[in-house]
C-alpha positions as CSV (number, residue, x, y, z in Angstrom):
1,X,1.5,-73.3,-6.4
2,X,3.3,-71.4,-9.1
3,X,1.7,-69.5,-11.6
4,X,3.2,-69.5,-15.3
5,X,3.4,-66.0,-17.1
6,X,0.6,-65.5,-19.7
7,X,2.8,-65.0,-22.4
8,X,-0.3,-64.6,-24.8
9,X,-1.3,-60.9,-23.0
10,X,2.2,-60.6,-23.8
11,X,2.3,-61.5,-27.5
12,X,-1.1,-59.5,-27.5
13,X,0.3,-56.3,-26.0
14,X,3.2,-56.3,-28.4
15,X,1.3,-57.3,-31.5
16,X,3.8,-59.6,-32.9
17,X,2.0,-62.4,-35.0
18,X,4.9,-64.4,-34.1
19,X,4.9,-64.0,-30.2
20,X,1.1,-64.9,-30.4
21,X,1.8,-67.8,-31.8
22,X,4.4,-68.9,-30.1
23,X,2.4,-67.5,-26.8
24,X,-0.4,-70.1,-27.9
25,X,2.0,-72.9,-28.4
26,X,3.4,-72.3,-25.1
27,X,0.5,-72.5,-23.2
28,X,-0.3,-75.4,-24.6
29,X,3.1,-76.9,-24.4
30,X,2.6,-76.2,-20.3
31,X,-0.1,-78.2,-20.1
32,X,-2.8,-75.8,-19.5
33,X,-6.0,-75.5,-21.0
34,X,-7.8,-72.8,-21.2
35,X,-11.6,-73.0,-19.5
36,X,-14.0,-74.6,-21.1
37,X,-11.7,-76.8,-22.8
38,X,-11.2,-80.3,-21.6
39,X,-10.2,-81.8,-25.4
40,X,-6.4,-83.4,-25.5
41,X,-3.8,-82.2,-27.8
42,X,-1.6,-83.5,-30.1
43,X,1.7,-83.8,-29.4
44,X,4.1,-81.2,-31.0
45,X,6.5,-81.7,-33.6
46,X,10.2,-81.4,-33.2
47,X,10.0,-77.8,-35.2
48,X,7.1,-76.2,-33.3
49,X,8.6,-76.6,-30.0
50,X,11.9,-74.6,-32.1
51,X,9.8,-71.9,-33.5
52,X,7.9,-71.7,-30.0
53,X,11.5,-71.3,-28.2
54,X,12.5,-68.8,-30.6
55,X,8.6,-66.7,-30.0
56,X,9.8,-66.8,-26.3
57,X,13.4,-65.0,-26.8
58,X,11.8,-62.6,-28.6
59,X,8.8,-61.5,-26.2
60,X,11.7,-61.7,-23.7
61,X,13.5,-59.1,-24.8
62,X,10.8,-57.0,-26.1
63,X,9.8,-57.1,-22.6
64,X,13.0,-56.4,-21.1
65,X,13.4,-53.6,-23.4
66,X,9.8,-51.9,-22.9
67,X,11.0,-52.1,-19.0
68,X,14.0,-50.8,-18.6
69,X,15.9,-49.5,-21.8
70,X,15.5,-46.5,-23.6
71,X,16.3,-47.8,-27.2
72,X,19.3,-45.8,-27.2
73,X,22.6,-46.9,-27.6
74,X,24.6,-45.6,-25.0
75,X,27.1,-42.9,-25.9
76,X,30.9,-44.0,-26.3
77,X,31.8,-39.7,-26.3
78,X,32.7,-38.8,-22.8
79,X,30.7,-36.8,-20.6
80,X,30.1,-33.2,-21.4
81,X,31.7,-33.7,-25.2
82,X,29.4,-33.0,-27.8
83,X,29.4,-35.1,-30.8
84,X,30.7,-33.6,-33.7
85,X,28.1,-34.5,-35.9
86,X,25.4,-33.0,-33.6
87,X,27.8,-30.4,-33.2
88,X,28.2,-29.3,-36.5
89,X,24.5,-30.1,-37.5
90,X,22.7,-28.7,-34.6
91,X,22.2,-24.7,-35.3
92,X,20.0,-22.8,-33.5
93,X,17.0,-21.6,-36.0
94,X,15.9,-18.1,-35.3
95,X,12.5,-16.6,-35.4
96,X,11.1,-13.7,-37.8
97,X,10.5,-11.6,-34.9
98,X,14.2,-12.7,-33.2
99,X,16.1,-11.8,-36.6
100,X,14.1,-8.4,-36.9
101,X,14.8,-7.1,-33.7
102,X,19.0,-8.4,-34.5
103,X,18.9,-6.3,-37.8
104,X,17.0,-3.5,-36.1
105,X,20.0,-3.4,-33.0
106,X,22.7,-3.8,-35.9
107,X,21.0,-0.9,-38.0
108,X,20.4,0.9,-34.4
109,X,24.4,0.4,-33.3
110,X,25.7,1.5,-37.2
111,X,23.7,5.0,-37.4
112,X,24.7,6.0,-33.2
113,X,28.5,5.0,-35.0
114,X,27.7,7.5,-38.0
115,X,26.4,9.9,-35.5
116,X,29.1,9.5,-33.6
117,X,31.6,9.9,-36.4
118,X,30.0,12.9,-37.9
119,X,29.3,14.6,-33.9
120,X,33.6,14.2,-34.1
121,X,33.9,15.4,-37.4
122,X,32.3,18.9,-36.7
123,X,33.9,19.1,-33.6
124,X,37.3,18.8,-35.2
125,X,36.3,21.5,-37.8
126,X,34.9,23.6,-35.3
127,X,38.7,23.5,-33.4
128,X,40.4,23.6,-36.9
129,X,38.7,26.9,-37.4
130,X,38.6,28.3,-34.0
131,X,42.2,27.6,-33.7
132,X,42.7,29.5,-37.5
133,X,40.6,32.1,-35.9
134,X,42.8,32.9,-33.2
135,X,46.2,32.2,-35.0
136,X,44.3,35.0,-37.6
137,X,43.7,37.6,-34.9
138,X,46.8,37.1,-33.1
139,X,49.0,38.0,-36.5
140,X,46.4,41.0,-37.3
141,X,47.2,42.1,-33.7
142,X,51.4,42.0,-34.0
143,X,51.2,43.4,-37.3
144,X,48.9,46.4,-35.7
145,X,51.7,46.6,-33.2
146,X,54.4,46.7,-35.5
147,X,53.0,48.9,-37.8
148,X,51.9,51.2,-34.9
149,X,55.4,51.2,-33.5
150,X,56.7,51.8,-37.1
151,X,54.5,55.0,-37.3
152,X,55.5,56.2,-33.8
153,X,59.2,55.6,-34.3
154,X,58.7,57.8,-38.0
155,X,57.4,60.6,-36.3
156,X,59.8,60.2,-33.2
157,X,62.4,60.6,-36.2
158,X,60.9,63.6,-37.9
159,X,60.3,65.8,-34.6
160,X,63.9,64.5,-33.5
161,X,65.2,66.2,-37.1
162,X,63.0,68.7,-36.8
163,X,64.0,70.1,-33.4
164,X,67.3,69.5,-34.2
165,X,67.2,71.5,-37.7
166,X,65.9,74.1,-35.7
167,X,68.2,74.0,-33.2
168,X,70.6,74.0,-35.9
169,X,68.9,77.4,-37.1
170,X,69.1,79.0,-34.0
171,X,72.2,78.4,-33.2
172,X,74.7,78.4,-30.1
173,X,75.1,81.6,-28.6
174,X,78.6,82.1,-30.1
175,X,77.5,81.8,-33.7
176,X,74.3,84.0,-33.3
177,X,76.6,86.5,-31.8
178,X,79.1,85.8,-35.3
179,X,76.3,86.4,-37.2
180,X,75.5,89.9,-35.7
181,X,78.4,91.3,-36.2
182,X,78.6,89.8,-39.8
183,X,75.5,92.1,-40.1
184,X,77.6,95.0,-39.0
185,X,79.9,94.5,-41.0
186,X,78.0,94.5,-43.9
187,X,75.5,97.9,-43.4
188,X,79.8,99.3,-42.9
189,X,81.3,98.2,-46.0
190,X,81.3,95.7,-48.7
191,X,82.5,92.1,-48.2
192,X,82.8,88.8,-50.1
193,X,81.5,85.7,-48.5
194,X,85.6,84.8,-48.1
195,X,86.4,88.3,-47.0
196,X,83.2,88.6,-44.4
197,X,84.5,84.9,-42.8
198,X,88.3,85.8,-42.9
199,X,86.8,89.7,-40.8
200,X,84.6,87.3,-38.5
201,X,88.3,84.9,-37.6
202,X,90.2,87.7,-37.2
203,X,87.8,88.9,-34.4
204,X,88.8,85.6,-32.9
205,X,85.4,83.9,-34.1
206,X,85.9,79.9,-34.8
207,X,85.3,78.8,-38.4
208,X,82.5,76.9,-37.8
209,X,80.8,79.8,-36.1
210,X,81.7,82.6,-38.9
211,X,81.0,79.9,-41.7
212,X,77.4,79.1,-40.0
213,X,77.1,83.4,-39.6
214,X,78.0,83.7,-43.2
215,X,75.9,81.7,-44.5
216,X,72.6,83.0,-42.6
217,X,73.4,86.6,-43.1
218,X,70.7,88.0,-46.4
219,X,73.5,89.6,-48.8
220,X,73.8,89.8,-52.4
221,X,77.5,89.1,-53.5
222,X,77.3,90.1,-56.3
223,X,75.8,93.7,-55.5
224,X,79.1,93.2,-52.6
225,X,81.2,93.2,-55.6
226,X,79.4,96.0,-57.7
227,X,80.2,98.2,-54.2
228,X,83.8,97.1,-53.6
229,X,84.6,98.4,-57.3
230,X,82.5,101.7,-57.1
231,X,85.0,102.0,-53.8
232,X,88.0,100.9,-55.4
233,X,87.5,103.5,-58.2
234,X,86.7,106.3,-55.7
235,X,90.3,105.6,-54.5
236,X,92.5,105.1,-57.3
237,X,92.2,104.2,-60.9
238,X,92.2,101.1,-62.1
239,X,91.8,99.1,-65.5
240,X,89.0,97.1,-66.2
241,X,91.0,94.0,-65.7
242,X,92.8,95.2,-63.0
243,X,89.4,95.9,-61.0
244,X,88.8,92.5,-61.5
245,X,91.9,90.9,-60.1
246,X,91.7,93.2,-57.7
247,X,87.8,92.0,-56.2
248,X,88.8,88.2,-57.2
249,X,91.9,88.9,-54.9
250,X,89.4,90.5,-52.4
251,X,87.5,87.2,-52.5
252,X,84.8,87.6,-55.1
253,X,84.2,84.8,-57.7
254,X,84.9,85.7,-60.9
255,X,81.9,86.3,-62.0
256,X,80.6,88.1,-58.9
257,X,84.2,90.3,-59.9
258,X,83.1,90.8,-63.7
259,X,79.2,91.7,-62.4
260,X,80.7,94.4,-60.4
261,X,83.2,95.6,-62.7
262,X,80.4,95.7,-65.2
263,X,78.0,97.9,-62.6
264,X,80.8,100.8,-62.9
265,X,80.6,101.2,-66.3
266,X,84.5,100.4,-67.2
């Protein structure tokens, strides 16, 4: 024998006055009575038994939807999209503690950069004046070479002068052999400069060598010229201007000639 659902624990477990009621109405509609009670009912009207249908639908699908549904509607978004709204609503909230330590790595990361930065700086200004160091002591070290070279190629140019001025001085062997027998000549008799170089070429002496002779041999010309007149007047007589033409013609200047002429009282 079937058993009908007691749609009254139903009504009862839901606690819809109107699923009671209807849960009541139901079992009496059925034609059970509950223990106890053996009293007839009345017959129900025409809009019980609606209200009573209607009480049923409902527990129905309050029971069908405690069973086996969640509530939910069932997404229409395909699987693995996110719905935008959730999307754009649905931010992660961070803690205190999460959002210090995040500041303290950001705070961390931006002074290593400024150490960084400044570690590069230093090091660039360290090479900047390194490398002006160097550059500086390379300069200092051609110019000490230049001017060292400078200062050995000056003195290389003064002893080179010097040895040949005194080279000069001493003469080849022909003019120092001019100049003694200009000195000869001279502790003989009385001779110009001209006269003494003109004695020296006759004795087959070049005119560079009797000029360089000449000019080394320690003579007064004019006292020359005072002795040529003294010997001119020892020989024959002579006028004052005569004596002169006679020592310019000799090769005296003419006023080594008038000195002499002057020395013998004319």
């Amino acid at each position: 024998m079937s058993v009908m659902p007691d749609f009254g624990a139903a009504a009862a477990a839901t606690g819809s006055p109107i699923a009671a009621s209807a849960a009541v109405g139901n079992s009496s509609a059925a034609g059970f009575s509950t223990p106890g009670t053996l009293e007839s009912k009345k017959p129900l009207s025409k809009g019980k038994k609606i209200g009573i249908g209607a009480g049923v639908v409902v527990v129905f699908a309050i029971l069908i939807a405690s069973c086996g549904g969640s509530g939910e509607e069932p997404s229409t978004a395909p699987a693995g999209t996110a719905s935008p709204t959730a999307s754009a609503t649905a931010t992660p909230s961070e803690s205190p503690a999460a959002a210090a330590v995040a500041s303290s790595t950001a705070l961390t990361s931006a002074e290593a950069k400024a150490s960084d930065e400044a570690v590069a700086s230093a090091n660039a200004i360290e090479e900047a004046e390194a490398e002006a160091s160097a550059k500086a002591e390379v300069e200092a070290s051609k110019k000490a070479e230049a001017s060292e070279k400078a200062e050995a190629e000056a003195q290389a140019k003064v002893a080179a002068e010097a040895s040949a001025k005194a080279k000069a001085e001493a003469g080849t062997l022909s003019q120092q052999n001019a100049l003694r027998a200009a000195e000869s000549y001279l502790e003989y008799t009385a001779f110009s400069r001209k006269g003494l170089i003109s004695q020296l070429e006759f004795e087959d002496y070049s005119t560079k060598d009797a000029t360089w002779a000449v000019e080394r041999v320690t003579v007064d010309w004019n006292e020359q010229a005072a002795k040529s007149a003294k010997s001119y007047l020892e020989y024959t007589a002579f006028s004052r201007s005569g004596l002169v033409d006679q020592l310019v013609f000799e090769g005296y200047t003419a006023k080594q000639a008038e000195y002499g002429v002057s020395k013998t009282g004319l």
